[in-house]
MARGU-303978 format. One record per residue (C-alpha): residue number from 0; x, z, y. Coordinates in nm, 4 decimals. Layout:
N
resi_xx_zz_yy
NUM_X_Z_Y $
...
END
This chain:
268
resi_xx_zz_yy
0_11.5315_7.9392_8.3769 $
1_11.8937_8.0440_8.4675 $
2_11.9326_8.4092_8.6504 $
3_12.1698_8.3848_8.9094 $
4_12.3709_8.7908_9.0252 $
5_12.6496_8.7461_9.2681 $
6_12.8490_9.0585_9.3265 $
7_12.7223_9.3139_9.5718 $
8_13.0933_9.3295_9.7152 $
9_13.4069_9.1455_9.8062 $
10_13.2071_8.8181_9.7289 $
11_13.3766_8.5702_9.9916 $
12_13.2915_8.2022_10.0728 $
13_13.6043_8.0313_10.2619 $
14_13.7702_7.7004_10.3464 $
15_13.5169_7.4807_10.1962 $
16_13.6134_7.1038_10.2592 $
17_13.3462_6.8541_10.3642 $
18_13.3341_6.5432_10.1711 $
19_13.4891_6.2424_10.4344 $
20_13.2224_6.0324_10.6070 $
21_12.9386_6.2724_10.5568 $
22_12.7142_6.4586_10.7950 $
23_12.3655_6.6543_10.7977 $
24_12.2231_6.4437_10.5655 $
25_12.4879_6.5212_10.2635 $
26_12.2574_6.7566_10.0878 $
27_12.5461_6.8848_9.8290 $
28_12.7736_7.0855_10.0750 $
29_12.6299_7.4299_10.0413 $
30_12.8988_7.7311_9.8507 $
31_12.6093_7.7934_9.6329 $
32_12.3071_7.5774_9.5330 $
33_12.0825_7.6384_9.2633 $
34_11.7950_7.4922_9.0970 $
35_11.5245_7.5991_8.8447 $
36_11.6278_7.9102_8.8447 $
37_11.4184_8.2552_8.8387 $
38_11.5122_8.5679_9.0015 $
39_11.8758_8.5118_9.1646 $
40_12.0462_8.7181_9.4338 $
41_12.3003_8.6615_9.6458 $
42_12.3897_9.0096_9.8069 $
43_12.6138_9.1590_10.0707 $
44_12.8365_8.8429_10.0462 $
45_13.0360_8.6464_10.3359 $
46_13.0539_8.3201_10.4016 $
47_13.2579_8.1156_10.6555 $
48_13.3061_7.7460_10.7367 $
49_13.5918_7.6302_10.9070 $
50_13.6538_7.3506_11.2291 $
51_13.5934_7.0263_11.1086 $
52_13.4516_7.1278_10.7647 $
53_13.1044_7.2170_10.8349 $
54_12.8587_7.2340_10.6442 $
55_12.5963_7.5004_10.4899 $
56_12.6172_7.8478_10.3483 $
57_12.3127_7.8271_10.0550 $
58_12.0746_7.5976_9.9582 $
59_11.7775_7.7424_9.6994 $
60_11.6570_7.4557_9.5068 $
61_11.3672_7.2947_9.3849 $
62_11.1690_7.4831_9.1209 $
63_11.3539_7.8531_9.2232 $
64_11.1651_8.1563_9.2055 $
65_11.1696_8.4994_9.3417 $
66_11.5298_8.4176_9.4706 $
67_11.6563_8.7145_9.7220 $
68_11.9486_8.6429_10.0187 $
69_11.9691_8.9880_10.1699 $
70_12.2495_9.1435_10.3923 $
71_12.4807_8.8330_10.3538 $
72_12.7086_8.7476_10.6299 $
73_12.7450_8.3824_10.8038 $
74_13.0346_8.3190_11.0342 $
75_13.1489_8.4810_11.3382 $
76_13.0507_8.2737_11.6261 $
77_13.4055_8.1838_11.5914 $
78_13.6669_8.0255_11.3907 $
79_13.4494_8.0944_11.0468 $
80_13.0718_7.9821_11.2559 $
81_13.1085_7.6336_11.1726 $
82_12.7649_7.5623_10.9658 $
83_12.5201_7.3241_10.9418 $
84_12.2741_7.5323_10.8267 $
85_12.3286_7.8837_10.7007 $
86_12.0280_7.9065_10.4424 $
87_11.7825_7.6118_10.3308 $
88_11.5061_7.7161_10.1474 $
89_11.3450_7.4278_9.9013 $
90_11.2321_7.7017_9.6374 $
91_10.8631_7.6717_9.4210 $
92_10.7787_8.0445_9.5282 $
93_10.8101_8.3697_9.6431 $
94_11.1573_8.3735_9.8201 $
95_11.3012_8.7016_10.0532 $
96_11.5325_8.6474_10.3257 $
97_11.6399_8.9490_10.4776 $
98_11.9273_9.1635_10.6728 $
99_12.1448_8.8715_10.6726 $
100_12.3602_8.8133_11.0228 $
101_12.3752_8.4604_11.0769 $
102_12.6517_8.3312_11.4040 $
103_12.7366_7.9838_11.4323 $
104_13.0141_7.8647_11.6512 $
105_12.8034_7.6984_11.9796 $
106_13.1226_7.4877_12.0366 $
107_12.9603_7.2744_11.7038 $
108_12.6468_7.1352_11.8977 $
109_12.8351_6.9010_12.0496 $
110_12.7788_6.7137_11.7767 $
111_12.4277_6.6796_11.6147 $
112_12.5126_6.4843_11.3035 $
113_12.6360_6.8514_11.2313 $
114_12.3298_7.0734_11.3848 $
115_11.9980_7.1614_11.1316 $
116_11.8806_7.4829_11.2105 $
117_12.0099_7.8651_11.1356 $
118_11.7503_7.9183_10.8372 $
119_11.5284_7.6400_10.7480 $
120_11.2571_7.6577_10.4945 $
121_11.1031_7.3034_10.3472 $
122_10.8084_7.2546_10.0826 $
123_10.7665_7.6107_10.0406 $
124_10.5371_7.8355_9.8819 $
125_10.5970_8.2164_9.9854 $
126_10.8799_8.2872_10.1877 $
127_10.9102_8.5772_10.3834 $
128_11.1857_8.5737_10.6677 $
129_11.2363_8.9292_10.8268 $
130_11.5500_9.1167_10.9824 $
131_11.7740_8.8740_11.0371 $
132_12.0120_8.8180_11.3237 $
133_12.0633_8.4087_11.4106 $
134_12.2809_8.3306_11.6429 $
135_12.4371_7.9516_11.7935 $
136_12.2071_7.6990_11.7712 $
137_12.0728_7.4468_12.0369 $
138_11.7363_7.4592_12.1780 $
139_11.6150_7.1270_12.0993 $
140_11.4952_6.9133_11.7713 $
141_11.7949_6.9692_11.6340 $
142_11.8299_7.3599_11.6282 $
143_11.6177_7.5886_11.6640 $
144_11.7320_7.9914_11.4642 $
145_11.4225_7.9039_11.1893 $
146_11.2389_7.5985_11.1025 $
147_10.9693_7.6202_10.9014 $
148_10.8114_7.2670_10.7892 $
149_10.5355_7.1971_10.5261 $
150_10.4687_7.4784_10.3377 $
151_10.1955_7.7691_10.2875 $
152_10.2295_8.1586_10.2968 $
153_10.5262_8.2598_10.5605 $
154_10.6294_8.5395_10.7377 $
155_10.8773_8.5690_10.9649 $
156_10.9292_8.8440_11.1124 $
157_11.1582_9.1481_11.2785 $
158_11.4515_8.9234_11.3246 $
159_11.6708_8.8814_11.6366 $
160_11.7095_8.5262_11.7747 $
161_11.9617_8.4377_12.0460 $
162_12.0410_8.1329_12.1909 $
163_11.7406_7.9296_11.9956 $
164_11.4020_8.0492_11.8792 $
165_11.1382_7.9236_11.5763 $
166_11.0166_7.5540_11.5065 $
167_10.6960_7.5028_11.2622 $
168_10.6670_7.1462_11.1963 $
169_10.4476_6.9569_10.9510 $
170_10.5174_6.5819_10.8473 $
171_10.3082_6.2921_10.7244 $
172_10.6219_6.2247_10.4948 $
173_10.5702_6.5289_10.2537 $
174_10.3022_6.4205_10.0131 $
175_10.3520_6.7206_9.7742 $
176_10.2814_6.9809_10.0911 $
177_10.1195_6.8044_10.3277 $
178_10.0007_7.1256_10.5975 $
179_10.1180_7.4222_10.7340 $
180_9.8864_7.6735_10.6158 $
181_9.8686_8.0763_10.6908 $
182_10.1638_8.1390_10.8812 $
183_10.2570_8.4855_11.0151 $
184_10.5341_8.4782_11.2936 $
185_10.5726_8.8839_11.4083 $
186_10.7897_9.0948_11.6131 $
187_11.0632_8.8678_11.6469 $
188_11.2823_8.9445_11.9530 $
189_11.3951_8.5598_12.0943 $
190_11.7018_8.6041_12.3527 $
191_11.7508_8.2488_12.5682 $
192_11.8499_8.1496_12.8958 $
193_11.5574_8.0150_13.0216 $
194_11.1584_7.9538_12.9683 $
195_11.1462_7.5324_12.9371 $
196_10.7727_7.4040_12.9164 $
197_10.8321_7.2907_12.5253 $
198_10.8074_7.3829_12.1876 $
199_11.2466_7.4707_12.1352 $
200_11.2768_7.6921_12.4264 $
201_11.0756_8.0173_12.2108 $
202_10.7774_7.9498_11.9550 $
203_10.6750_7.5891_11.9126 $
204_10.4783_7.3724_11.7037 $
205_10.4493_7.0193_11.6239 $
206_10.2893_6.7440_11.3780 $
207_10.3461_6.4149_11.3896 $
208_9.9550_6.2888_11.2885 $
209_9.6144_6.3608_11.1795 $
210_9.6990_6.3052_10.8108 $
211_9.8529_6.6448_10.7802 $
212_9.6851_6.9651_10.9072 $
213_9.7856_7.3563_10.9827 $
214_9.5637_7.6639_10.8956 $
215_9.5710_8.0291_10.9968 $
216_9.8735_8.0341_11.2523 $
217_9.8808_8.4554_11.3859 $
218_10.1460_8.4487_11.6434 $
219_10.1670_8.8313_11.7110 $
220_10.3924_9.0926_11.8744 $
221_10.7093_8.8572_11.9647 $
222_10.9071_8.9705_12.2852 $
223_11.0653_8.6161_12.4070 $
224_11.0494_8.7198_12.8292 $
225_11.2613_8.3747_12.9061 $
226_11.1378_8.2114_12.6315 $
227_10.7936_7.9963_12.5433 $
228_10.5256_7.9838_12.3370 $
229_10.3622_7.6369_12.3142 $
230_10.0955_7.5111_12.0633 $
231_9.9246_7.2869_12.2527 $
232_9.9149_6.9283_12.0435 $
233_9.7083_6.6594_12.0478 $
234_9.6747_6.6574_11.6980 $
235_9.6474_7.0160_11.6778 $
236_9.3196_7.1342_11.4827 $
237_9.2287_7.4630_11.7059 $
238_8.9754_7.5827_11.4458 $
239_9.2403_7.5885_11.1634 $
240_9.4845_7.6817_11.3609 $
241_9.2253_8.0353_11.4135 $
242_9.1072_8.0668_11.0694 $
243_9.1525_8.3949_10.8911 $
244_9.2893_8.5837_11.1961 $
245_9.4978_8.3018_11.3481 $
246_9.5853_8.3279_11.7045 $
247_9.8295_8.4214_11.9786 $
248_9.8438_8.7806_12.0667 $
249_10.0156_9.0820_12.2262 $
250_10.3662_8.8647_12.2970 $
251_10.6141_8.9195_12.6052 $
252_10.6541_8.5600_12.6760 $
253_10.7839_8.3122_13.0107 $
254_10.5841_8.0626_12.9632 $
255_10.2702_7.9960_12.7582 $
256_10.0960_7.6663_12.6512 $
257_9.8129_7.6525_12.4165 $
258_9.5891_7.4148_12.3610 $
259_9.2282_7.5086_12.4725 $
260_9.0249_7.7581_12.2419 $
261_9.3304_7.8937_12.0502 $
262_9.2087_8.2708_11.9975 $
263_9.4663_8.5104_12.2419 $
264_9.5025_8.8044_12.3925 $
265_9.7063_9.1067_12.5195 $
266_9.9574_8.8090_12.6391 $
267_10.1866_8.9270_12.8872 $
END
């Protein structure tokens, strides 16, 4: 396992090229990626990306453990906001993102084939997502501040959201994680323009089939007025969804749509 320290000062990320011809899907255009590593942190650090090289901030790896990102910087909604994604997380287990201020230039979701989501974790096993400021992207399939997809043992929470809020997704197409399973989404504050009866316009959730499944989904204390929380899925499995305290409760919402039976209260 390889330990990974950045400096806690005057670490700067700046005028990173992307590769011609590549978009989203070019998985290698992060400032720092690591794999198989235990215990790295990447600390009070800035990173930019420039007009017409976007791309993303830092991608934790496969097989990374107890990795921390905390009080990092990430564009300034501006000439350095040009990401893709500011922070994917891939990692094995137990994985802090915290403090980090996160501000994409909006001018960049023009184009999609540039646009995945402010923090996104993927195949994950203990992440925890809390006070962090994400600011830029688009409220559709696209955006979204955090996506979480296919993974157990999340919380996200305390962080300040504008202009998109939180996506949880599971896919059929992730064999190795193949639920969403005891997700905590708390406290956020999610600043939009406007409630929209879907699941990118606040808090939403989505799975493609009945192959995959979710369990223990608490949806607690958010304050989203012009935003919405919808859960409400055909495929959706309501008992799961309020195993071991699952539910939506106590949120400032505009719109709510939950699928009948979903445990709630204290809604407003």
């Amino acid at each position: 396992m390889a330990l990974l320290k950045l400096p806690s000062k005057y670490c700067i990320f700046d005028y990173g090229v992307r590769k011609t011809g590549t978009d989203e899907n070019y998985y290698s255009d992060a400032y720092v990626q690591f794999n198989n590593s235990d215990l790295p942190l990447i600390n009070n650090c800035v990173f930019s990306r420039r007009v017409n090289n976007s791309g993303r901030g830092i991608w934790i790896g496969s097989g990374t453990t107890n990795s921390k990102i905390t009080n990092c910087t990430f564009g300034n909604g501006g000439s350095t906001g040009y990401f893709v994604t500011a922070i994917n997380d891939n990692s094995q287990s137990n994985s802090l993102i915290e403090g980090n201020t996160i501000n994409r230039n909006t001018a960049l979701n023009s184009d999609l084939l540039q646009t995945d989501h402010g923090i996104y974790a993927h195949s994950f096993n203990g992440v925890t997502i809390h006070n962090n400021t994400i600011s830029g992207w688009p409220t559709n399939a696209d955006g979204g501040a955090i996506k979480a997809r296919n993974g157990q043992n999340i919380i996200i929470s305390n962080n300040t959201l504008n202009t998109s809020g939180i996506l949880l997704y599971t896919y059929d197409n992730t064999p190795a994680f193949p639920y969403l399973d005891y997700v905590k989404v708390l406290n956020n504050q999610i600043n939009i323009a406007s409630a929209i009866n879907d699941i990118y316009h606040g808090i939403g959730y989505w799975r493609n089939s009945t192959s995959v499944s979710e369990y223990s989904i608490r949806i607690e204390g958010n304050i989203l007025p012009n935003g919405t929380i919808s859960f409400n899925g055909s495929n959706l499995n309501v008992a799961n969804f309020n195993a071991v305290g699952g539910g939506v409760f106590n949120n400032d919402y505009g719109l709510i749509n939950l699928k009948s039976g979903i445990n709630q209260s204290g809604n407003y």
